[in-house]
NUVOBA-528760 format. One record per residue: residue in one letter; x negated, z, y of N, C-alpha, C in turn. Coordinates in steps of 0.1 Angstrom, whole numbers, plus 5000, padded with zeros to 4 digits. Atoms other than C-alpha are relative to their C-alpha. Example, Ala and Ser with C-alpha at 12.3 -4.5 7.8 and 13.67 -1.06 7.14 Angstrom:
a499150004988487750784955499150005012;s500950004989486350714989500850085011;
This chain:
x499150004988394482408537499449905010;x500450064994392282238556500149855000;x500450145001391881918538501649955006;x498850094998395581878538500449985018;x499749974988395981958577498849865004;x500950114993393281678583500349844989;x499350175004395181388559499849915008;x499550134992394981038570501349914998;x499050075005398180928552500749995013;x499250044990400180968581499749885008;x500950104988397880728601500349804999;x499650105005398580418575501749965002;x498550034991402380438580500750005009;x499950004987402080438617500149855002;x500450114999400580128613500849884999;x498550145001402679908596501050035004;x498849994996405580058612499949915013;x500050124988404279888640499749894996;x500350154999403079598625501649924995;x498750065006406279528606501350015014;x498850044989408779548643499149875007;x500550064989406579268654500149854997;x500150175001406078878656500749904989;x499650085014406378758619501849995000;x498049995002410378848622500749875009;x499050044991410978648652499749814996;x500450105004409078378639501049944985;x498750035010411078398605501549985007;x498850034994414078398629500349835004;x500250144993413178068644500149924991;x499750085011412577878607501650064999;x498550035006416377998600500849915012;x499250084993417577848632500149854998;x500050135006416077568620500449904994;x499450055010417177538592501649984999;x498549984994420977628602500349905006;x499450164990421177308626499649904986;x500050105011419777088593501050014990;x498849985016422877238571501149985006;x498249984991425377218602499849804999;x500050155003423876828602500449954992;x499950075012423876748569501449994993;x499049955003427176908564501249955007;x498850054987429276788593500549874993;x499050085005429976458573501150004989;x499149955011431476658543501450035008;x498749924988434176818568500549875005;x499250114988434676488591500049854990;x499450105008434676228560501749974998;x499149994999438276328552500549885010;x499450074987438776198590499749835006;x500650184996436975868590500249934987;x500050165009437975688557500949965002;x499150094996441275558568499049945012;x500550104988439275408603498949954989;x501250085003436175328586500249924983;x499150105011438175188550498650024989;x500649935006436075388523501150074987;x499349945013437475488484499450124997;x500449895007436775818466498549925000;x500950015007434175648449498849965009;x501250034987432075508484500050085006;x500949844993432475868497499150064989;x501049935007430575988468499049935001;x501350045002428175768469499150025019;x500549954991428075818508499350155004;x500449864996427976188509498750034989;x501149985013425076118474498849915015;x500750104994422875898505499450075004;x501449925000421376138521499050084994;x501049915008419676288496499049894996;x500650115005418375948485498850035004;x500950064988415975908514499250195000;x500649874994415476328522498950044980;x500649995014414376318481498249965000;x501450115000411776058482499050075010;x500849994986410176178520499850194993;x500349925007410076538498497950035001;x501450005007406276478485498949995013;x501250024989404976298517500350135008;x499949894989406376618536499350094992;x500549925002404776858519498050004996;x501950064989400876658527500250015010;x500650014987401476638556500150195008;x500149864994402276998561499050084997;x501249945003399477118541498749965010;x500750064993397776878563500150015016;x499849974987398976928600500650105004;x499449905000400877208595501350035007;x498849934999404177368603500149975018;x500350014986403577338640500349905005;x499950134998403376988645501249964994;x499250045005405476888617501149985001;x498749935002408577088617500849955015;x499450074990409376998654500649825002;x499950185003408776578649501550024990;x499250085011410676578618501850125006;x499249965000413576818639501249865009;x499750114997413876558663500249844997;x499950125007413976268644501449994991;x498350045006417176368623500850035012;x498650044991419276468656499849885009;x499150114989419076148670501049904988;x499250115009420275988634501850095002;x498949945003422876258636500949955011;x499650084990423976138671500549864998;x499550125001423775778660501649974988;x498950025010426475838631501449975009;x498849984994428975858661500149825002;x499850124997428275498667500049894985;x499950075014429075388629501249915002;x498950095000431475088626500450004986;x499150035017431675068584499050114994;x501249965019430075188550498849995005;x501850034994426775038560499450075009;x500749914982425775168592500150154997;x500649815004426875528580499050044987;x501150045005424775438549498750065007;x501150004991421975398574499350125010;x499849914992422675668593499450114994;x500049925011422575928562498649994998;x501450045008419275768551499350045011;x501150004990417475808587500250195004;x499549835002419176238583499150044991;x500649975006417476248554498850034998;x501949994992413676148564500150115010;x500049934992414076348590499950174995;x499749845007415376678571498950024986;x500849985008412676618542499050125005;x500949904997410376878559500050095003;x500049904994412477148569499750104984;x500249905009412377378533498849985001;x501649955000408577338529499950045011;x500149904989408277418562500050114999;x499449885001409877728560499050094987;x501349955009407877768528499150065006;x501250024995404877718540499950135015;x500149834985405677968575500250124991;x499749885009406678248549498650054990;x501349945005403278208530498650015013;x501149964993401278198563500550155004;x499549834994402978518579500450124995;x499249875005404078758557499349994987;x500550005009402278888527501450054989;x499549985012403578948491501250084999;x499449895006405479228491501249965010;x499050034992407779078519500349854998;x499850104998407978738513501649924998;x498650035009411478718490500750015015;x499949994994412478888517500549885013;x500150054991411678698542500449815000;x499250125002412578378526501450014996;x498549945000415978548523500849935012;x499650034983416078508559500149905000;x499650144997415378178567501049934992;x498650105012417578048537501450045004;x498749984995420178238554500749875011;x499350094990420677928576500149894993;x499050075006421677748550501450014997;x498449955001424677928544500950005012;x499650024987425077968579500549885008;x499950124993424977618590501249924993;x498850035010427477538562501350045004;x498649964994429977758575500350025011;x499550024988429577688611500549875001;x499950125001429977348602501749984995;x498949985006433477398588501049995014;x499049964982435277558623499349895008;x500550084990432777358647500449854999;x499850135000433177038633501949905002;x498950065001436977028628500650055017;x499650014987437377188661499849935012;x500450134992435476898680500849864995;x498750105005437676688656501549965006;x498249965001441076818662499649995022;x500050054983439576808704500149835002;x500450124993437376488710500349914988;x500350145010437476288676498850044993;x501350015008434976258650498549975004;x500950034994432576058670499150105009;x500349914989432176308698499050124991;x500149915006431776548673498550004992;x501850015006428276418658499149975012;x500450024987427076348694499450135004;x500549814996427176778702499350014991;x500849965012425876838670498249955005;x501650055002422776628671499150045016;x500449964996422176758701499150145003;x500649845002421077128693499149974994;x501250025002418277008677499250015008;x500850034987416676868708499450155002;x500449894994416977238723498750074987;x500849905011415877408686498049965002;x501350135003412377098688499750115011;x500549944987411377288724499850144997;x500349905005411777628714498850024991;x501349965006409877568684498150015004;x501250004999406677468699499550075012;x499849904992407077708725499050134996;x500249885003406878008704499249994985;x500749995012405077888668498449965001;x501150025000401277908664499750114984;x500549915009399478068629499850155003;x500349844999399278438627498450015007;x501350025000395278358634499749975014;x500050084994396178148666500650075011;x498749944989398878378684499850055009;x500649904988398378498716500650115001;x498949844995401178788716499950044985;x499949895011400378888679498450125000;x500949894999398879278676498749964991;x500749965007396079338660499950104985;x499649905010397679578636500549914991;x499350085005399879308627499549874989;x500650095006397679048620498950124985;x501149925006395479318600501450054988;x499049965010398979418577500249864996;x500050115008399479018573498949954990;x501650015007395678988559499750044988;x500349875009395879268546500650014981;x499449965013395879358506500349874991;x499650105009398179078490500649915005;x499750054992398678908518500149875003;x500250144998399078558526498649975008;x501050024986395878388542499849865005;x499850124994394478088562499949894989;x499850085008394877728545498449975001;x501450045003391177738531499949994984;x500349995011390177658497500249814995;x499950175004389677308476501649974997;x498650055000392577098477500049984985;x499650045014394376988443501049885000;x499350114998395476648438501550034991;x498650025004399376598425499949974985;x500850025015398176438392499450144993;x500349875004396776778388500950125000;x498749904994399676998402500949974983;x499050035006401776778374499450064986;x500949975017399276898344500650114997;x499949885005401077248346501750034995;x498649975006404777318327500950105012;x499249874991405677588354500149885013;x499350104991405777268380501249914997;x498650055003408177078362501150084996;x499349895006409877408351501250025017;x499650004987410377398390501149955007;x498950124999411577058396501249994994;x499250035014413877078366501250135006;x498849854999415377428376500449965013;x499350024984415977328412501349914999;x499450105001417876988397501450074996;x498849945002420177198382500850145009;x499349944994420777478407500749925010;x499150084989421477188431501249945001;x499150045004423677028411501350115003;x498449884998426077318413500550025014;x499749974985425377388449500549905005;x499850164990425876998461501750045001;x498250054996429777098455500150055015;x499649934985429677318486499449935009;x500750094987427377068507501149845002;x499250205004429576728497501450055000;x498350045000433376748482500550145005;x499149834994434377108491500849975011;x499249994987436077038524501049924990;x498850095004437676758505501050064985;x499749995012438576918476501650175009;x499149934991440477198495501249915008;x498750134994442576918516500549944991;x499450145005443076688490500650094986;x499749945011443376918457500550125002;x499149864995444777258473500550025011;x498649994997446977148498499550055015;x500449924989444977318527499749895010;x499650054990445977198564498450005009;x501749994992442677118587500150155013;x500349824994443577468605500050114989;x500649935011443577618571498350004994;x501650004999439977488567499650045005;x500749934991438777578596499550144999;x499849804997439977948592499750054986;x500549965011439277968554498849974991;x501050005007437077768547498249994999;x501449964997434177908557499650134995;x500149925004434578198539499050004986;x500949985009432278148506498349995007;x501349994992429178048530500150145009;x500249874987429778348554499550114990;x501149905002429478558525498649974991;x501050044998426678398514498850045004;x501149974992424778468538499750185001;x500249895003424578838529499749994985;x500849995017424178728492498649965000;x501550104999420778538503499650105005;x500549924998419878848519499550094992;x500049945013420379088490499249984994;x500650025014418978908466498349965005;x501249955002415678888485499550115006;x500049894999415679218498499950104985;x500650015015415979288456499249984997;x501150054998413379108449499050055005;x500949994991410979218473500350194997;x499949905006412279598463499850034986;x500549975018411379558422498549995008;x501550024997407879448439499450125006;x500449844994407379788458500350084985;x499749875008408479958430498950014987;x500650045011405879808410500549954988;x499550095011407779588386499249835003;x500950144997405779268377500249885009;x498550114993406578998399500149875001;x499250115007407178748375501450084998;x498649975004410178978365500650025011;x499749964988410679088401500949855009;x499250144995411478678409500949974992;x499050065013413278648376501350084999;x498449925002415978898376501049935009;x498950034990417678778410500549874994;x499550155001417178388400501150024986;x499450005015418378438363501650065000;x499449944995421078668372500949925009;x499750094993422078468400500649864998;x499750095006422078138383501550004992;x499549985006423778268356501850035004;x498949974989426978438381501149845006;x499250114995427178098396500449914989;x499350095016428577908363501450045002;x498949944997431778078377500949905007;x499150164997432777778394500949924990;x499050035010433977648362501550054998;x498449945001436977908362501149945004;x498950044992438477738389501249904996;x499550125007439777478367501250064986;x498949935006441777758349500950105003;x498749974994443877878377500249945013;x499150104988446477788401499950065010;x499549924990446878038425499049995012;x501750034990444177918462499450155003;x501049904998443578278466498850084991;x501150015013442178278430498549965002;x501150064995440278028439499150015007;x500950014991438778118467498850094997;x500649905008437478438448499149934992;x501249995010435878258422499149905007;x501150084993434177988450499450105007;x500549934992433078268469498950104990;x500849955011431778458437498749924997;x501150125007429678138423498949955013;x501150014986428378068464499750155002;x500649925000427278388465498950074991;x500649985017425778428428499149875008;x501050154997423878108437499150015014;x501349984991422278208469499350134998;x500449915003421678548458498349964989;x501350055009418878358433499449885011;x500550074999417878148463498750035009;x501149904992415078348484498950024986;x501449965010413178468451499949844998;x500550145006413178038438499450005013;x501550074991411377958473498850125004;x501449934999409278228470498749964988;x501149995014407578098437499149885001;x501750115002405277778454499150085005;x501049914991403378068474499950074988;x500549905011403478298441499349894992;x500950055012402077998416499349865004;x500750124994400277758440498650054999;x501549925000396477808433499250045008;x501049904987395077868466501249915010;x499250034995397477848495499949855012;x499850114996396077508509500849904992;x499250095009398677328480501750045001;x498649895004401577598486501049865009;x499450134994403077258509500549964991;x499750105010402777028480501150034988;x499149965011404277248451501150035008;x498950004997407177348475500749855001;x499350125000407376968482500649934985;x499850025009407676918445501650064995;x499049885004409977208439501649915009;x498850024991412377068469500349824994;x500050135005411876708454501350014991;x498749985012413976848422501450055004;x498550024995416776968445500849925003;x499550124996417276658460500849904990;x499650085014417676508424501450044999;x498549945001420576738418500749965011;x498850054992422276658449500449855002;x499250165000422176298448500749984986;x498450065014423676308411501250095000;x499149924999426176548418501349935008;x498750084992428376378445501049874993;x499950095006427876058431501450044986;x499449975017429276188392501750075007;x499049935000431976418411500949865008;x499150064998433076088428500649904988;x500050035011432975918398501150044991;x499549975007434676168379501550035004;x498550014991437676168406501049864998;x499550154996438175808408500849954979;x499750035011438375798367501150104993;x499149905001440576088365501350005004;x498849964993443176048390499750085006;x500249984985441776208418499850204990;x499449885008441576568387498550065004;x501149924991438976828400499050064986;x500049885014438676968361497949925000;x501350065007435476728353498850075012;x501149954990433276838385500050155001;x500049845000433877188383499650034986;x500850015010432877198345498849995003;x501350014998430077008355499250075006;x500749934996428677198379499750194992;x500649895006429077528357499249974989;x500450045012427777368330498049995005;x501550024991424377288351499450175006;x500649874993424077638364499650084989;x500649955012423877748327498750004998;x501350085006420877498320499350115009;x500749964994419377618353499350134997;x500449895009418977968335499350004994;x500650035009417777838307498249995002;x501250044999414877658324499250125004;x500849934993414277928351499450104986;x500549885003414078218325498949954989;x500450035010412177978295498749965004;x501150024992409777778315499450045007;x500950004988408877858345499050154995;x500849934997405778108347499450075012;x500549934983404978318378498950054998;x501149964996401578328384499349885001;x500950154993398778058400500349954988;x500650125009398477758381499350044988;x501749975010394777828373499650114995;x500549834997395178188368500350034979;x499849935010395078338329500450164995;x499149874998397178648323500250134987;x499649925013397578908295501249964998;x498349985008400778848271500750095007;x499049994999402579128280500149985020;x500049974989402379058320500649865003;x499250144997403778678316501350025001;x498850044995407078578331500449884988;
C-alpha cells in the first residue's frame, strides 16, 4: 500500500503535459506561416495566368512551360539550400531566402511579356528553395521522434493552405485592382512573415522563453539534438539506395501534385465551364480539405509510433496508402458530371497530402547524425522539384497536341502516383544510412 501511495508515475506526466503546451508549437506555427505565403506565391500565377495571356500574348504550350519555370531555378538552389542550412541554420537562412522571393513576387506586377515573367518565376524560385528543408530541419531540432510526423503535419499544412487562399485572394484582387496589383499585396506578406521570424526563432538550446522541462522532453529519450557530429559529404549521402528511393518517390508524388499547384485553376475555367466567381467559391475546396488530410496522416503516423509499431512501417502506411488513394485523379477523365469531379479532386488532394508529413519526416529518420538532416531533405526536395517541372510542361504539351483534351494529364498524373508507391514501399528504407538492422525490423 504504501509503495503504491508513494508512485512517481504521476510526476512524469505532469511534465510533459507542460512541456508539450509550450514553445515548440508556436515555433512549428511560424514554419507553416511560412510556408503558406511560399504556396500563396508560387500559386498566385496558376489563378492569374488565365488573366494575363490575352495582355501579355502566351499559347497553352508557353504557359506550361511558364508555370514549369519556377521550379527550374527553386530545383537546382535545392542542394545549395540544404548546406547552407546545415551550415548557418534555420535562423539566418529561412528569413534571407523569405525576403528575397517577395520582392520577385512583387516584381511580376511589372512584367511586360514571356521573358520578364520568365525571370520573374526563376528569381521565386531561388528564393523558395529553402523553405521545406527549413521546416525540415526546425521539426528535427525541436521536437523529438514520437512527435515529429506530427509536427511536420503542421507546417505542411501551409501548403494546402496557401493553395487555397490563393484561389479567393488572388481572383478577388483580380476581379478589384487587376492582376498587377494583385502580386504587389501578395509579395508583400512576406516582408511582415521575414520580421516575425527573427523575432521569435532561436534553437531549443538558445531560447530565452523556453522551460526547462521543455527543453529536457525535447532532449529527452529519442529526441532530436544539437547539429554535432562528422559531417558527410553528398558523394557519400549518394552511395545509399534509400537516398535515391527518396529523390525518385518525391518525383513522382510531385508529378501528381504539380496539377493542383499549375493547370487546376485553368483546367476548371477552360475544361469545366467554371465562371471566375465559381473559382473563387469552389475552388478552393480540395486544398481546404487538405489541410485536415496533412493533419491526419501525421497525427497517424506519430500514433502507430506510440503504440509501438516500427517506424519504418509507422512512415509507410500513411505514405503508401496515401500515394496509392491519390491515383484517383485518373477517374476524372471518366466522368461528366463537375460535382463528380470535384469529389474525386478532393479525394486524390487529400490522399496525397495525407502521405505528406510522414515523407518529410524520413531525412531526420535516415540522415546519419542530424548535422546532414539539411542536405538529405535538400536531396529529397530536389526530387520534387523534378516532378513539377516535368509535369506542367507534359500537361501543356499534352493540351496543345490534343485539342486543348484534359484525358492525357489526368492519366498521367495517376499513373505517377502508382510508381510513387511502388518506390516508396520497394526502396526506400527507414533507418540512418549507416545504421545495420535485423531483417524482420526493415521497412
Amino acid at each position: 500500500m504504501q509503495s503504491n501511495s508513494a508512485t512517481p508515475a504521476p510526476a512524469v506526466p505532469a511534465t510533459a503535459r507542460r512541456a508539450r503546451s509550450r514553445l515548440r508549437w508556436a515555433i512549428i506555427a511560424m514554419s507553416a506561416g511560412g510556408l503558406t505565403i511560399a504556396y500563396l506565391d508560387r500559386s498566385s500565377l496558376s489563378v492569374a495566368s488565365t488573366y494575363m495571356q490575352e495582355e501579355l500574348g502566351f499559347d497553352q504550350t508557353m504557359k506550361g512551360i511558364l508555370l514549369s519555370s519556377f521550379f527550374w531555378s527553386y530545383a537546382i538552389f535545392q542542394l545549395p539550400s540544404g548546406w547552407l542550412l546545415d551550415r548557418f541554420g534555420p535562423r539566418v537562412v529561412y528569413p534571407i531566402a523569405v525576403v528575397w522571393w517577395s520582392l520577385w513576387t512583387a516584381a511580376t506586377a511589372l512584367a511586360r511579356g514571356f521573358g520578364s515573367l520568365i525571370v520573374c518565376r526563376l528569381g521565386l524560385g531561388i528564393g523558395e528553395a529553402p523553405v521545406q528543408p527549413a521546416n525540415i530541419k526546425v521539426v528535427a531540432t525541436w521536437f523529438p521522434r514520437r512527435e515529429r510526423a506530427l509536427a511536420s503535419s503542421l507546417f505542411d499544412t501551409g501548403q494546402q493552405i496557401g493553395v487555397a487562399l490563393s484561389v479567393p485572394i488572388v481572383t478577388a484582387l483580380i476581379a478589384a485592382f487587376g492582376w498587377r496589383t494583385a502580386f504587389v499585396v501578395i509579395g508583400a506578406i512576406g516582408l511582415v512573415w521575414a520580421a516575425g521570424w527573427l523575432k521569435i526563432y532561436r534553437s531549443p538550446q538558445e531560447h530565452p522563453k523556453i522551460s526547462q522541462a521543455e527543453l529536457d522532453y525535447i532532449e529527452g529519450g529519442d529526441a532530436a539534438v544539437p547539429d554535432t557530429g562528422p559531417p558527410m559529404r553528398w558523394r557519400e549521402l549518394l552511395r545509399y539506395p534509400t537516398v535515391w528511393g527518396l529523390v525518385f518517390g518525391y518525383i513522382c508524388r510531385s508529378a501528381t501534385g504539380a496539377f493542383f499547384l499549375t493547370w487546376y485553376p485553368s483546367y476548371l475555367v477552360e475544361d469545366r465551364g467554371f465562371t471566375i466567381l465559381e473559382l473563387g467559391v469552389f475552388g478552393s475546396i480540395p486544398a481546404l480539405l487538405g489541410v485536415g488530410a496533412t493533419i491526419a496522416g501525421g497525427a497517424f503516423s506519430d500514433w502507430l509510433v506510440r503504440r509501438g509499431v516500427p517506424i519504418s512501417r509507422a512512415r509507410k502506411i500513411p505514405i503508401i496508402t496515401g500515394m496509392l488513394l491519390a491515383s484517383t485523379i485518373a477517374l476524372t477523365t471518366f466522368v461528366d458530371g463537375n460535382v463528380a469531379v470535384m469529389v474525386l479532386l478532393s479525394v486524390s488532394n487529400c490522399a496525397h497530402s495525407f502521405a505528406g508529413a510522414a515523407i518529410l519526416s524520413l531525412p531526420a529518420e535516415v540522415a546519419p547524425s542530424p548535422s546532414v538532416v539539411g542536405s538529405v531533405a535538400g536531396f529529397q526536395n530536389f526530387g520534387s522539384q523534378i516532378g513539377n517541372i516535368i509535369s506542367p510542361i507534359l500537361i501543356g504539351f499534352f493540351l496543345t497536341l490534343s485539342g486543348n483534351s484534359y484525358t492525357g494529364p489526368m492519366l498521367f498524373a495517376g499513373a505517377m502516383a502508382i510508381l510513387g508507391t511502388l518506390i516508396y514501399g520497394f526502396l526506400v528504407r527507414i533507418r540512418p544510412l549507416n545504421e545495420t538492422v535485423p531483417a524482420e525490423s526493415r521497412g
